[in-house]
MOPAC internal coordinates of N, CA, C and O (Angstrom, degrees):
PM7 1SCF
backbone

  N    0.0000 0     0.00 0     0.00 0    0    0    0
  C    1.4407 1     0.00 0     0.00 0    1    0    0
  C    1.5344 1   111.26 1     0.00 0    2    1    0
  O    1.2310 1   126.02 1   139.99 1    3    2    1
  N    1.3123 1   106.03 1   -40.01 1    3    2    1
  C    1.6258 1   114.43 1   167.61 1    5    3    2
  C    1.3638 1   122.59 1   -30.82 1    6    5    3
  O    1.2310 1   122.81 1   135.61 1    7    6    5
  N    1.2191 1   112.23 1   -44.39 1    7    6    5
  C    1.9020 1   133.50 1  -159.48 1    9    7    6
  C    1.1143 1    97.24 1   -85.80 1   10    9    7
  O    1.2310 1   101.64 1  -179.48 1   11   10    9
  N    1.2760 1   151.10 1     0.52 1   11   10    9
  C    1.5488 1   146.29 1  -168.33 1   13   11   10
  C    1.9760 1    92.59 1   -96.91 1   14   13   11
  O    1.2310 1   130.77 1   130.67 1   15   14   13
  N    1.2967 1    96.83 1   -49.33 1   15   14   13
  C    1.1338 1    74.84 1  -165.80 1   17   15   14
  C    2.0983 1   110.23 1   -96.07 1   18   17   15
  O    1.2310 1   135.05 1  -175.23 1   19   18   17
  N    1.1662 1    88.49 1     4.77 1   19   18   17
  C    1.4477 1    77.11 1   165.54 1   21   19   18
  C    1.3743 1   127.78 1   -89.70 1   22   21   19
  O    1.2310 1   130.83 1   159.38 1   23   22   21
  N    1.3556 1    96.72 1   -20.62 1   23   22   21
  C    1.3784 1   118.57 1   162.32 1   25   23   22
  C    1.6591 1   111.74 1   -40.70 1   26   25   23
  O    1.2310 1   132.62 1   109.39 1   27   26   25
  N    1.5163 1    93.22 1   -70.61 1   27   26   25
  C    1.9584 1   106.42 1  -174.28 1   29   27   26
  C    1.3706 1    98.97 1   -49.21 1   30   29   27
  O    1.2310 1   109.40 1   120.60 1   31   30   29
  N    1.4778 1   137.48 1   -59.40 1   31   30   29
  C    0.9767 1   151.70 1   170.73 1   33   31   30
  C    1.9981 1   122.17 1   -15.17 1   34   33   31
  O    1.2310 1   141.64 1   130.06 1   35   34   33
  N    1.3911 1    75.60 1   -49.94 1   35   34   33
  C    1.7823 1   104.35 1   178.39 1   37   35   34
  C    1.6246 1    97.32 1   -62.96 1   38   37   35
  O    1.2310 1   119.66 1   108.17 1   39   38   37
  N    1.2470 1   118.25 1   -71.83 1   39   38   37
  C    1.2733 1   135.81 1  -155.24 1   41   39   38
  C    1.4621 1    92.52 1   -50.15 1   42   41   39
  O    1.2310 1   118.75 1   111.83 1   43   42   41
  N    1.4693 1   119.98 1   -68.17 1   43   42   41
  C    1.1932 1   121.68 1  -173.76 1   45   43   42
  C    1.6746 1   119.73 1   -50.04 1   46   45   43
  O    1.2310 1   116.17 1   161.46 1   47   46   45
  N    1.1682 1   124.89 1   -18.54 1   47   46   45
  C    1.4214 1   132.83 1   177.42 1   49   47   46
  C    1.1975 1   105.30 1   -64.11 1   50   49   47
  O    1.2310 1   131.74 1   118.98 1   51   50   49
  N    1.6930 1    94.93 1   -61.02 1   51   50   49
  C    1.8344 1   113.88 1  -170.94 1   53   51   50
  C    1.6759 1   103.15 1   -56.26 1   54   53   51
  O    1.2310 1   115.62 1   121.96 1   55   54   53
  N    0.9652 1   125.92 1   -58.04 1   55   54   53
  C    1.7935 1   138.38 1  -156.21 1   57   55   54
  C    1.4760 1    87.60 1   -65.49 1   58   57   55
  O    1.2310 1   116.90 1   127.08 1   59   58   57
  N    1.6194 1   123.50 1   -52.92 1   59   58   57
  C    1.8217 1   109.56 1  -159.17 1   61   59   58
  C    1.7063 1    94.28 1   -74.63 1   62   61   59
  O    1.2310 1   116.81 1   160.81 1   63   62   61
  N    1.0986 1   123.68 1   -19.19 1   63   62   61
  C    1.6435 1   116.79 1   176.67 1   65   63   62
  C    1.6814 1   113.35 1   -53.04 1   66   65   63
  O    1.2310 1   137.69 1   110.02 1   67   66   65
  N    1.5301 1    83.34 1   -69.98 1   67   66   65
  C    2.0273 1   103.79 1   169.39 1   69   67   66
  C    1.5507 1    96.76 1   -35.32 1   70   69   67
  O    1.2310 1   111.39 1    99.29 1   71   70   69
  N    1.2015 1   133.81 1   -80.71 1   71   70   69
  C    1.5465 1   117.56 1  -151.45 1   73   71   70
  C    1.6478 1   113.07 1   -94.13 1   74   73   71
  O    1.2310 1   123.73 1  -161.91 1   75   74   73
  N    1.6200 1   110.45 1    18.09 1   75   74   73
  C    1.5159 1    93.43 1   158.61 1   77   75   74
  C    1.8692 1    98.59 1  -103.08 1   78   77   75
  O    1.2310 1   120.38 1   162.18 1   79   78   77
  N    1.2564 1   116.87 1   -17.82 1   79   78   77
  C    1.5295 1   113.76 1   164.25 1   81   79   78
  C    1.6690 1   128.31 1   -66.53 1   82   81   79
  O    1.2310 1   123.86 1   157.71 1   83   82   81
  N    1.5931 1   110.20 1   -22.29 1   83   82   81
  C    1.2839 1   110.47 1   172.74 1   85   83   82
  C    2.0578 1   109.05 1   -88.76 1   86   85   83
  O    1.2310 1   122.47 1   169.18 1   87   86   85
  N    1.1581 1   112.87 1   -10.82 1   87   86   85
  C    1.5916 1   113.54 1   175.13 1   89   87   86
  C    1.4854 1   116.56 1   -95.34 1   90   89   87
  O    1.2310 1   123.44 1   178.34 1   91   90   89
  N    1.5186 1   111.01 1    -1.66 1   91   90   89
  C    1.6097 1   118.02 1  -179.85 1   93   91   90
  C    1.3667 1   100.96 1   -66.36 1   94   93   91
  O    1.2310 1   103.53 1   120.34 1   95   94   93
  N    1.2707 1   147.91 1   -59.66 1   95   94   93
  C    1.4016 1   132.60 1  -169.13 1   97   95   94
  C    1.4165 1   120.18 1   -91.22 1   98   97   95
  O    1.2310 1   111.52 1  -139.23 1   99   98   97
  N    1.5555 1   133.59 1    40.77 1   99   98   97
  C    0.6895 1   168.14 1  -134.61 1  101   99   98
  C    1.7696 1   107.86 1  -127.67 1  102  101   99
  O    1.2310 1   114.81 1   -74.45 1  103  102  101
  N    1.2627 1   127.45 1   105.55 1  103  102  101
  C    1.7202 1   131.02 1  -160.69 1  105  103  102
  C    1.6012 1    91.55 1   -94.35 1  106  105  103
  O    1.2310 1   128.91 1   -56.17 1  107  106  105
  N    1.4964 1   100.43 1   123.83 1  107  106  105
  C    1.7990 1    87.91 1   166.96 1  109  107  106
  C    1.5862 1   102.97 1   -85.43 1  110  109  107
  O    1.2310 1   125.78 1     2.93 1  111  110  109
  N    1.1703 1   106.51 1  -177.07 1  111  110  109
  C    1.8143 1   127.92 1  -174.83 1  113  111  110
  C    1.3772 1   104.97 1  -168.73 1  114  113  111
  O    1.2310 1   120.55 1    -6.66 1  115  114  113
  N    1.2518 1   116.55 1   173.34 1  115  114  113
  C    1.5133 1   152.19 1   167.77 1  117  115  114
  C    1.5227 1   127.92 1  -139.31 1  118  117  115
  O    1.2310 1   128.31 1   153.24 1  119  118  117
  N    1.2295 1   101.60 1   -26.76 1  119  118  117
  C    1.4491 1   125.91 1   160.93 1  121  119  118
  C    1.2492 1   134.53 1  -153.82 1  122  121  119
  O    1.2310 1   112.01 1   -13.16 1  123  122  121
  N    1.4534 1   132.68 1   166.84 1  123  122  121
  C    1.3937 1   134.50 1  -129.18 1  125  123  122
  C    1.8177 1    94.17 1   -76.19 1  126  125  123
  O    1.2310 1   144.77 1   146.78 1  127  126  125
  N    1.3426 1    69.45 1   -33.22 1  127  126  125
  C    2.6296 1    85.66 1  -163.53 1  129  127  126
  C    1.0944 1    94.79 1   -69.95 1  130  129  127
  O    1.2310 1   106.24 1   178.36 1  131  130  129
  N    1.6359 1   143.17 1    -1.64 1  131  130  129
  C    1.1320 1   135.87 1   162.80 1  133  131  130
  C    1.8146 1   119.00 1   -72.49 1  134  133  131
  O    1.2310 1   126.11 1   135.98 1  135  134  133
  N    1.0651 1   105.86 1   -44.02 1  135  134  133
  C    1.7220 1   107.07 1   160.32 1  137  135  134
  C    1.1096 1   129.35 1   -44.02 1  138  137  135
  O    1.2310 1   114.60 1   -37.92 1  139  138  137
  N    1.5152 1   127.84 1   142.08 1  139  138  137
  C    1.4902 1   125.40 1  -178.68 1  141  139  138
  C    1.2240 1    72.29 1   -92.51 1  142  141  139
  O    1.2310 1   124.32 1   -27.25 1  143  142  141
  N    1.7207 1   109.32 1   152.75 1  143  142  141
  C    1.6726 1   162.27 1  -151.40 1  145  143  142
  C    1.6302 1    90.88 1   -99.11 1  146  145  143
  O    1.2310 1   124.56 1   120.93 1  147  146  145
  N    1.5852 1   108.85 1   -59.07 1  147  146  145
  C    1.6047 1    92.84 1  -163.55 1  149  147  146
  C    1.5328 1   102.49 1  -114.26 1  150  149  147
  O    1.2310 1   119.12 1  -129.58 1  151  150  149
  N    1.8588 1   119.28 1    50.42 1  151  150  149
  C    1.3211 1   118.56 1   140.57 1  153  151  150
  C    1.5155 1   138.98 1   -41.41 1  154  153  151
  O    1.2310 1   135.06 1   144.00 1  155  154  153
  N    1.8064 1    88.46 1   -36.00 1  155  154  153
  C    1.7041 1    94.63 1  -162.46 1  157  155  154
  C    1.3711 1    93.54 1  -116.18 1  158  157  155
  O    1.2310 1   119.82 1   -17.80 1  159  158  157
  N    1.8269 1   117.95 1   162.20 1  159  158  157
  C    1.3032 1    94.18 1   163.40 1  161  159  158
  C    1.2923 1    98.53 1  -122.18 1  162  161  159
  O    1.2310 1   121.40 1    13.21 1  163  162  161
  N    1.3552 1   114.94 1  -166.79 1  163  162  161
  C    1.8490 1   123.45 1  -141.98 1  165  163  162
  C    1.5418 1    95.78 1  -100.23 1  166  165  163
  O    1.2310 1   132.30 1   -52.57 1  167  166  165
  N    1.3985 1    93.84 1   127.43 1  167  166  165
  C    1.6682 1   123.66 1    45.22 1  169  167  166
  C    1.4044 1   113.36 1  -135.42 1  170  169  167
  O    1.2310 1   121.53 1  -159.16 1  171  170  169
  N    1.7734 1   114.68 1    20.84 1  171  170  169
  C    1.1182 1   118.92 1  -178.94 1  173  171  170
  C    1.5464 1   103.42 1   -85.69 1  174  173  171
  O    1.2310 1   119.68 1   -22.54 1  175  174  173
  N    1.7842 1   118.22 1   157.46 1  175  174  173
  C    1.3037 1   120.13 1   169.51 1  177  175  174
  C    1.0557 1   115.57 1  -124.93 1  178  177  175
  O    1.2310 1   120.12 1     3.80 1  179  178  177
  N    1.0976 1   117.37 1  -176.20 1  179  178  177
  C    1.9653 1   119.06 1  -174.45 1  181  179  178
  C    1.4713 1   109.06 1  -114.30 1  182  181  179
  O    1.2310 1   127.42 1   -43.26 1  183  182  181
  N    1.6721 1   103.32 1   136.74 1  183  182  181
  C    1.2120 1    95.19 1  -154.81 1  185  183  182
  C    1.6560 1    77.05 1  -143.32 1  186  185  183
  O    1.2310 1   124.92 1   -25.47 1  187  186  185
  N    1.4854 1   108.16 1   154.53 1  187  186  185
  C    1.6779 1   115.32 1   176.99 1  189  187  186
  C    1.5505 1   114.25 1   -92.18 1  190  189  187
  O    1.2310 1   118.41 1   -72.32 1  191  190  189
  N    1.4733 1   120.63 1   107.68 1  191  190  189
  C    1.4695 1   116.10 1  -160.54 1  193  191  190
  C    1.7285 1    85.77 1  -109.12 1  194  193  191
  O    1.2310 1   123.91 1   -32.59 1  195  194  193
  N    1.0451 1   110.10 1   147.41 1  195  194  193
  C    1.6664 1   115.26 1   170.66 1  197  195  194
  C    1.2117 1   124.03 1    17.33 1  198  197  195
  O    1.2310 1   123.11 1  -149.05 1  199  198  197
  N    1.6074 1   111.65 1    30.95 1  199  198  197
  C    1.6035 1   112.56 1   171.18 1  201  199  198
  C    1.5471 1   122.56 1   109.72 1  202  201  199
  O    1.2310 1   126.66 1  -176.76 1  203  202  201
  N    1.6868 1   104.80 1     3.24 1  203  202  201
  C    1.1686 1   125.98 1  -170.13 1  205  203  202
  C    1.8384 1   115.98 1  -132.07 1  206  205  203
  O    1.2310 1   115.24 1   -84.87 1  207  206  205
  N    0.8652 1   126.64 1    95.13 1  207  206  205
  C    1.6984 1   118.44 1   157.64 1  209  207  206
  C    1.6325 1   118.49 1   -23.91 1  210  209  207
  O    1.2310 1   120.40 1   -57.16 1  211  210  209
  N    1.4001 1   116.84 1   122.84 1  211  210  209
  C    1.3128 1   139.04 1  -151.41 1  213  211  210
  C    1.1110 1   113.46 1  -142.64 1  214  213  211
  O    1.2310 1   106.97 1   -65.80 1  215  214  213
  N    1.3767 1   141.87 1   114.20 1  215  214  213
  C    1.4480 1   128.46 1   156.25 1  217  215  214
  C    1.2207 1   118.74 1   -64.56 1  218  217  215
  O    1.2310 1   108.54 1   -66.35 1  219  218  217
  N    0.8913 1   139.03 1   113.65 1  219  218  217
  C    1.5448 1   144.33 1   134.99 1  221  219  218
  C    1.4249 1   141.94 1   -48.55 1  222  221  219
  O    1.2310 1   120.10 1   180.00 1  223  222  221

């Protein structure tokens, strides 16, 4: 019965690793002119979504 939750325990270690490693290359902003221009290529553009540079 023990292992259930060490189990969950596990998962949660592993998973918060995964998504502070997928937000590391990640450009902050405040505004759009803060994005480099040729992040994305075409015909998507870069756009500042919640504080972050985004292709669109």
């Amino acid at each position: 019965m023990a292992q259930i939750p060490y189990m969950f325990y596990t998962f949660i270690i592993i998973f918060s690793v995964f998504f502070v490693t997928t937000k590391s290359d990640s450009i902050l902003c405040t505004t759009h002119a803060q994005c480099p221009g040729d992040m994305c290529e075409l015909p998507q553009f870069v756009w500042c979504v919640v504080g972050f540079c985004e292709c669109i």
